[in-house]
N, C-alpha and C positions, 0 to 999 in steps of 0.2 A: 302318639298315633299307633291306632293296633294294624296288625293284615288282616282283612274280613278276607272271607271265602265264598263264590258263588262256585256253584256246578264245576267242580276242578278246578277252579281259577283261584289262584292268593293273590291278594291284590294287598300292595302295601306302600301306599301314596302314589307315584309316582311309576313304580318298581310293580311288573305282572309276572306271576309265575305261576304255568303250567307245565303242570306234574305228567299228565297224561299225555301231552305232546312235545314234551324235553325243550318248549322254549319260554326263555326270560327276555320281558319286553321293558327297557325303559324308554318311559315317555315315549313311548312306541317307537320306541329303535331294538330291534331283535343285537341280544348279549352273545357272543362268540365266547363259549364256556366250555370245559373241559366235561366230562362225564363225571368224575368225581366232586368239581365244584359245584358244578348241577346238583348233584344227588347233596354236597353238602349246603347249599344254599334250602332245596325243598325242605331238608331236616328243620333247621334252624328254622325256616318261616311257618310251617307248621307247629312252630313250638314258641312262637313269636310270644316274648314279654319275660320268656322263663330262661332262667338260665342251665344252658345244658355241658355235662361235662363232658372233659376230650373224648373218655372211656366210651358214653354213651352215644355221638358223635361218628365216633371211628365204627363202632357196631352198627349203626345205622347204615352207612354209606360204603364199607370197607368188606361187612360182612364178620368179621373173626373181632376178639379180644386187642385189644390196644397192648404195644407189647412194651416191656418197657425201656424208656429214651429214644421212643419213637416220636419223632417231631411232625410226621406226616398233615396231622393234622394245622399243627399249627402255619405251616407254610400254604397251604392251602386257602386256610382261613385269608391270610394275607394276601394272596393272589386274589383273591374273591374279592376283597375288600378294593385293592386298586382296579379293577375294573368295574367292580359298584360305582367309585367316588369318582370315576373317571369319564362314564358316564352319567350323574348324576353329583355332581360337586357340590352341591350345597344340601347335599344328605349323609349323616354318616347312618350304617345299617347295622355293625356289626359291632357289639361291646364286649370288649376284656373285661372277665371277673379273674384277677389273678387267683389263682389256687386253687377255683373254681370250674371255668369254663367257659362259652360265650354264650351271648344273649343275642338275639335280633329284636329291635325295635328301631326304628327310623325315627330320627330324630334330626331336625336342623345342626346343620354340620358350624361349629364356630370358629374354624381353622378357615371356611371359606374365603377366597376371594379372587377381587373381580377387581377392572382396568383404574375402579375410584379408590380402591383399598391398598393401605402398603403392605408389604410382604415381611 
């Protein structure tokens, strides 16, 4: 599944985000998000399919150069991510390329589950 875009809106299944008005809707529930995960959720869904590196990432949303064994990013990514799957659990949004960087593409989540599934 790609994000299509109308008129400032990214729209990626389930998952709305507007850039010009700093909110993300799932399944039309507004996301309580940080300003950073904000700024790094728009990165990534505007770049939806491609993989992007920490470096590049951290310049978008941070402003300056990634410095180095700064994990900024990656803890972020993580918080972004449990509040995605948290509200939307049967989607995962964000993918690890080790040594590479992350990708957004929403994709059916296979870790889901639900009251008929064992854990």
């Amino acid at each position: 599944m790609e994000a299509a875009q109308t008129d400032d809106v990214l729209y990626a299944g389930e998952l709305e985000v507007r850039p010009n008005d700093g909110l993300v809707l799932a399944a039309g529930r507004a996301l309580t998000l940080s300003v950073r995960e904000f700024g790094l959720l728009v990165a990534l869904v505007q770049r939806t399919g491609r993989i992007v590196s920490r470096a590049e990432l951290y310049r978008l949303v941070w402003g300056s150069d990634l410095r180095d064994g700064d994990r900024s990013i990656d803890v972020y990514v993580h918080k972004l991510r449990v509040k995605l799957e948290t509200a939307l659990p049967a989607w995962a949004f964000i993918h690890t390329h080790v040594g590479f960087g992350y990708r957004f593409s929403p994709e059916a989540s296979h870790v889901f589950h639900n009251s008929t599934t064992s854990r």
